[in-house]
N, C-alpha and C positions, 0 to 999 in steps of 0.2 A: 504493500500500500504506500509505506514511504517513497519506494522509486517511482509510482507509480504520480504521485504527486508532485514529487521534484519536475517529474518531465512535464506535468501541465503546467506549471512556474514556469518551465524554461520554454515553453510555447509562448506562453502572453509575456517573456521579459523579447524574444524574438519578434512578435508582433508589435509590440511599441517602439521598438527599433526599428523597425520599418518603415520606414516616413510615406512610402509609398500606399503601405498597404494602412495605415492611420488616416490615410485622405479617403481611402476607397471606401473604407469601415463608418467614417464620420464624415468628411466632408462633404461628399456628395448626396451625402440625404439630407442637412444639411441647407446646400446647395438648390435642390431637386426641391425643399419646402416654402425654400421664400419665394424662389423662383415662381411656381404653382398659387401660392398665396396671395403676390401682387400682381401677378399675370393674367391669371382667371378668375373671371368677374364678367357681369351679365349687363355692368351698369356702363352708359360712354360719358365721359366728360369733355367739356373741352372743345368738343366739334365745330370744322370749321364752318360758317355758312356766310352764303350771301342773300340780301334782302333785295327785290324791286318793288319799292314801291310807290305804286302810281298815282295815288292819294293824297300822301302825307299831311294826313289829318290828323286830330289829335289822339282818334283812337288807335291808327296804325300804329303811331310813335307811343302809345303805351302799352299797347299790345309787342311790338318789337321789345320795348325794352323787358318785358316781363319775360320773355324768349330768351333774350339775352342775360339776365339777372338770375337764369334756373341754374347757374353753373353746369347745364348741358353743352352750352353752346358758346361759341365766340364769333363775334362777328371778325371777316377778313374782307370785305368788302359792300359797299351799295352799289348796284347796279342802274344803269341807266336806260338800259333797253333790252329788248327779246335775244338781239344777237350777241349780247355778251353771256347769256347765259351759257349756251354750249362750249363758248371758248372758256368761260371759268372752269368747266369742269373736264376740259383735254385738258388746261395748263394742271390740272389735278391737287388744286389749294384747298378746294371747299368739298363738301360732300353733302351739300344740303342747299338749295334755293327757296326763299320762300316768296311771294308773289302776288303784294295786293291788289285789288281791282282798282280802277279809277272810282272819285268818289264812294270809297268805301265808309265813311261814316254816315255819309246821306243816305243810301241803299239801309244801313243797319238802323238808322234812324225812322227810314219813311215806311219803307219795307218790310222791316225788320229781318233780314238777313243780308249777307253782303256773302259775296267768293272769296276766299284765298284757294290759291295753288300752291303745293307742295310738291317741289319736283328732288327728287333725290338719286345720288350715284349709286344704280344698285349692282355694281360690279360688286361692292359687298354687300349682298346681300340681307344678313342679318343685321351688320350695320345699318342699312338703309332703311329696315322693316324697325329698325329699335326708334332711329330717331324719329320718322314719319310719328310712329306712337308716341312721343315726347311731346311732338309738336302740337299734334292733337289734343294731348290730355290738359296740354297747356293753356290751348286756346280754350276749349273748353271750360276750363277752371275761370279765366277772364272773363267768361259773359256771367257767368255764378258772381261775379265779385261788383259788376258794373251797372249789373240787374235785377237784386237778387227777389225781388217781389215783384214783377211785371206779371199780369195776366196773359200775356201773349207774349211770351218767351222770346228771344231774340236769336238769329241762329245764324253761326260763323260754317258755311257749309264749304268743307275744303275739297280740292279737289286734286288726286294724289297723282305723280305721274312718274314711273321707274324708267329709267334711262340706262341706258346697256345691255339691260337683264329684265326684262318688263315682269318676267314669269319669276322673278325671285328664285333661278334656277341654284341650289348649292352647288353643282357641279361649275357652273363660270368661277366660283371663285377655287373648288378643290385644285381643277386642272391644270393652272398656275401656281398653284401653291406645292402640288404634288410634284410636277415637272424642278421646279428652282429644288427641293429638298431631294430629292433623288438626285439629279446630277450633282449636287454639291457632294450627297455622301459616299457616290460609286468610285465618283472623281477623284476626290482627296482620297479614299479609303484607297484607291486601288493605288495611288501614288507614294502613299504617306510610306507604302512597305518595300517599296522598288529598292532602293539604296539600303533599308536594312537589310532586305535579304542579302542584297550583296554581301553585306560585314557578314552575318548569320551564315552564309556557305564559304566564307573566304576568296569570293571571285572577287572580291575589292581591290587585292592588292594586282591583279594583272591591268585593272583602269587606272591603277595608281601610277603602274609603267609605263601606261599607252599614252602617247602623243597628243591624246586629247585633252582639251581644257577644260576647264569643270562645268562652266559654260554650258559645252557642246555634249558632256555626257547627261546633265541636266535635264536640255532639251530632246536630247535623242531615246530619254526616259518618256518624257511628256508624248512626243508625236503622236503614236501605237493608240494611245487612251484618248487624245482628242477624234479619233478616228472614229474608234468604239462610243465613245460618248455623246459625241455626235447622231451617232444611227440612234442610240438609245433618245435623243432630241427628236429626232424625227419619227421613230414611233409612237412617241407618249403626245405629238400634234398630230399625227394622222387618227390615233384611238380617240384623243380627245376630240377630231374635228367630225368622225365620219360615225361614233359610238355614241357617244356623249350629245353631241349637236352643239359643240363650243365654237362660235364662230370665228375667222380669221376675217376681222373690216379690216385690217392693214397692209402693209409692205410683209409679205412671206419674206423674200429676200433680207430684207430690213431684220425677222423676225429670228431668222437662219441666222442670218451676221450677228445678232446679241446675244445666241444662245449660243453662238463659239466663242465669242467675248467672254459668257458666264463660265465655261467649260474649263478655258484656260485659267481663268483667274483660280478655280475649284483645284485643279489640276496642280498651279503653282501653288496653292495652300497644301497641300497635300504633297508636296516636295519640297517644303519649308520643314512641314512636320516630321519626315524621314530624314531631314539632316539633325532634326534638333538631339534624334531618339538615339538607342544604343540597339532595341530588338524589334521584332517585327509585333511582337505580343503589343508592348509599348504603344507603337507607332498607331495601332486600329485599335484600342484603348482609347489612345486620345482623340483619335478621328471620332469613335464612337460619343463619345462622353462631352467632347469640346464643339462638335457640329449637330449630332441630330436633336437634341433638346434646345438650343440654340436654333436651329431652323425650324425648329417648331413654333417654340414660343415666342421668339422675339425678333423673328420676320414680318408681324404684319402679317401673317398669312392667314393666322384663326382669328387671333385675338388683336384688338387695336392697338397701335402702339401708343393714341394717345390715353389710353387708359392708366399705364404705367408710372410708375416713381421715377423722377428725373433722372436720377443714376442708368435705371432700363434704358428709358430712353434712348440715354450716351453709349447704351453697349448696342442697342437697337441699330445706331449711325453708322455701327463697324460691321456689322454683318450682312457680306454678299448676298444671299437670297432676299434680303428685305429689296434690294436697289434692284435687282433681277423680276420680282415679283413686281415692281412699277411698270417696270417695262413692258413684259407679255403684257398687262394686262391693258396696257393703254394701246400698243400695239392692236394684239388680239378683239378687245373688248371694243374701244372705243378708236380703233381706225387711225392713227395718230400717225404722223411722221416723225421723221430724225427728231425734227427742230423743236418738238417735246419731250423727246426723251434725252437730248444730247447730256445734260447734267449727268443725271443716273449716269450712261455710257464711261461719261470721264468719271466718274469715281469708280466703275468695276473696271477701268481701265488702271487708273491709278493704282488700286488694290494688286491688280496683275504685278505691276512692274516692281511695287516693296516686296510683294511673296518672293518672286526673282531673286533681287537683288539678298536679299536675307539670307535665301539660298545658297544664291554661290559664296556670300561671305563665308556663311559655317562651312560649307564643302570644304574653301579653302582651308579654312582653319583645321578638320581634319585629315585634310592632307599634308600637310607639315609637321 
């Protein structure tokens, strides 16, 4: 019984020395609960919206502000006409328009009902179905506060209009979401072990000798899997366009060209990670643990990102599938060219070239 206790001592004084395996034990669950905790939630704060309205009487301007003042919502612009609506919502700032009639307090006055329109970006779907309901409960609660003993009740009748997605389809929004999270984890994952295997079989040391510069064994790693990852691009748009009914309004070409943009960028994180590691075990550990919760949660893909604690946010800004997921979907969804997406582009462009440059730095360094 004594040996028998010594050796389970000499396990947990092993496992606390482990630094590695104290992170796997505690950190990550941890990790996995704040994450979960301030991620998911049912409630949007924040949202952007723009107003036209065509009235500006004193009830629109109390009724706006009460919209404004529900901390749902932020205003990011007044609009001045029908044609800036569509273009607010390619440039992709606002997710919500709201749209008084002309003479809306006269109509509510004489009448007793007046129109509003609520037009929303239902590329997210949920998002668009949460706020619509906000907006409504809202306005509703205002004719309660303005009216509250009228015999003949006063009635703000809106009239709701889903732009992208009219059917509130969840699939427009999985099959971008699904697409940017698979290529990121096939990508990186299949990269991240290329170079450890090397060390792991000992073929290291004959590229150690060979003529090539670290550069070009780098690159001649990546090619083979932009190949592969690529076709896996173009299945998961052919399933989602011809299975699904996910439309392409955009530049295919355009659409092809971002998703090799997102590949490579995928592809150099995932040969950043196989220079930083010593095994292959390692290497898709961190792939796993550092990307797929990560491209889950705080891409933007399910959950909002303006729901989040400002720190999120800041880690939301670094992650490729969030800036990847603007793209298909403006592309895809909303028919957009270059000249809206070019930002996004230069930043997963950007991301490309540090993953790179990171890379060969360490290479170098363990080749010396």
């Amino acid at each position: 019984m004594k040996r028998f206790k010594g050796f389970v001592i000499k396990e947990f004084y092993h496992i606390f020395r482990d630094v590695r395996t104290m992170a796997i034990l505690f950190g990550i669950p941890i990790v996995q609960l704040l994450l979960f905790g301030f991620v998911i939630t049912n409630e949007i704060k924040d949202a952007k919206i723009a107003i036209f309205d065509q009235s500006k009487d004193n009830i629109t301007q109390k009724l706006s502000q009460k919209i404004l003042s529900s901390g749902y919502f932020l205003l990011e612009k007044n609009l001045n006409n029908y044609n800036e609506i569509n273009q607010s919502f390619k440039e992709g700032n606002i997710k919500l328009v709201i749209v008084f009639e002309k003479d809306f307090a006269k109509h509510l006055e004489k009448e007793r009902k007046a129109n509003l329109q609520i037009i929303s970006d239902a590329s997210e779907p949920n998002t668009a179905n949460i706020l619509v309901n906000y907006t409504i409960a809202i306005t509703n609660d205002f004719l309660k506060e303005i009216n509250p003993n009228a015999k003949v009740p006063l009635q703000i009748i809106p009239e709701v209009r889903m732009l992208y997605n009219p059917d509130l389809k969840g699939v427009f929004m999985f099959v971008p979401g699904i697409m940017a999270m698979l290529l990121m984890l096939i990508s990186a994952m299949m990269t991240s072990i290329s170079i450890t295997r090397e060390k792991e079989t000992g073929t290291m040391e004959v590229l150690l000798v060979s003529p090539l510069k670290p550069i070009q064994i780098i690159v001649g790693k990546v090619v083979p899997y932009v190949f592969l990852s690529f076709i896996n691009a173009v299945v998961i748009l052919i399933l989602g366009k011809f299975v699904f009914g996910v439309p392409i309004n955009g530049s295919i070409l355009l659409l092809l060209g971002e998703s090799v943009l997102y590949i490579l960028t995928a592809l150099s994180l995932g040969i950043m990670i196989s220079t930083l590691t010593k095994t292959q075990q390692t290497a898709m550990l961190i792939s796993m643990l550092v990307l797929m919760l990560p491209s889950i949660l705080l891409s933007g893909f399910i959950f909002p990102i303006e729901n989040m604690p400002t720190p999120l946010q800041f880690i939301c800004q670094i992650m490729p599938p969030k800036w990847f997921i603007i793209i298909i979907k403006n592309i895809m969804l909303k028919g957009v060219g270059f000249a809206y997406v070019w930002k996004e582009t230069l930043i997963l462009f950007g991301m490309m070239v540090f993953f790179i440059l990171v890379s060969v730095k360490k290479f170098k360094i363990r080749l010396e």
